[in-house]
N, C-alpha and C positions, 0 to 999 in steps of 0.2 A: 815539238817545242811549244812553248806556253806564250801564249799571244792575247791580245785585246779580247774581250767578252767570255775568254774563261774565267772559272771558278777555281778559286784555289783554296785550300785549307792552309793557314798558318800556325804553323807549330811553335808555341813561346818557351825556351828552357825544355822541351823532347815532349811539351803535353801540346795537344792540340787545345789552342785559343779559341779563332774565328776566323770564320769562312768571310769570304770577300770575292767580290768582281775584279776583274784589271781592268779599267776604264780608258786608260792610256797609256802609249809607250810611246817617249820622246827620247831620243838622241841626247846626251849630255855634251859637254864640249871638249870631256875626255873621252877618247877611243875605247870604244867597250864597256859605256856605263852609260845607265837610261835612266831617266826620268817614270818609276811607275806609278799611274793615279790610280786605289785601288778604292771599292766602295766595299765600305765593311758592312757585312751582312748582321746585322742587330739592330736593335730600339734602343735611342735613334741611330738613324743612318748617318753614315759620316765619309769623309771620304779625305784619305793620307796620300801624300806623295814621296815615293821614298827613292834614293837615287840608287839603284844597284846593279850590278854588274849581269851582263847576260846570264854567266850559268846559276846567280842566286835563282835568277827569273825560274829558271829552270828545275831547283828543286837543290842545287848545291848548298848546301849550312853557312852562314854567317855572323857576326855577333855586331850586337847595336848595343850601345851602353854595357860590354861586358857580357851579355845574357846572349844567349843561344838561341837563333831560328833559322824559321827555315820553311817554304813556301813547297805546296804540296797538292798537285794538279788534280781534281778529281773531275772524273771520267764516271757519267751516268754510265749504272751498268746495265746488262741489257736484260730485258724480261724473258722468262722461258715463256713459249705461249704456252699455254692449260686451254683443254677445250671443257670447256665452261656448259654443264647440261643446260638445256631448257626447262628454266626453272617451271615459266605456267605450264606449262605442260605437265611436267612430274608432278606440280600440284592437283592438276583436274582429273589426273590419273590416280593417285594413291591421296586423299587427301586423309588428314589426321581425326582418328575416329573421334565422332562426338563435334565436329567442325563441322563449319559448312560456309563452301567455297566461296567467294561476293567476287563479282567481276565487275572489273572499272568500267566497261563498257555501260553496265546497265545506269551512272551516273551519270553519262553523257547527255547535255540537255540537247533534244530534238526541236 
């Protein structure tokens, strides 16, 4: 379920718009419709309050003045680890002909 401090992508008419935070979710004083405060992620910042129903929250499609949207949770996705060489190393070992090596050490003041 999509809750406070996610991110969401908002989809306007089936294109992706703008990504936004949900900053708050309040209770309306109809059963099953919330109050969301969302901070839209662009220059400048701004931040909309829209009253919608749990499963819009959720990613279900709705229409606001006629036009088509629809809120779209996104989920960092996860890195493969890569083992990553040691660069100095490779370098002090094979360095590039006609180069020559400088080590930051020898900048350090003593």
């Amino acid at each position: 379920m999509t809750g406070e401090n996610d991110i969401v992508l908002i989809h306007y008419e089936d294109r992706p718009l703008v990504f936004a935070r949900i900053e708050n979710i309040a209770e309306d004083y109809k059963p099953g419709w919330n109050h969301v405060k969302l901070l839209l992620l662009q220059i400048p910042l701004q931040t909309v309050t829209w009253i919608l129903r749990n499963s819009y929250i959720d990613g279900d499609p709705f229409t606001m003045d006629g036009k088509n949207v629809r809120l779209e949770r996104i989920i960092c996705p996860e890195e493969p680890e890569e083992q990553v060489p040691d660069t100095e190393a490779a370098i002090e070992s094979n360095p590039a002909p006609g180069h020559k090596v400088i080590s930051f050490s020898d900048f350090k003041k003593k």
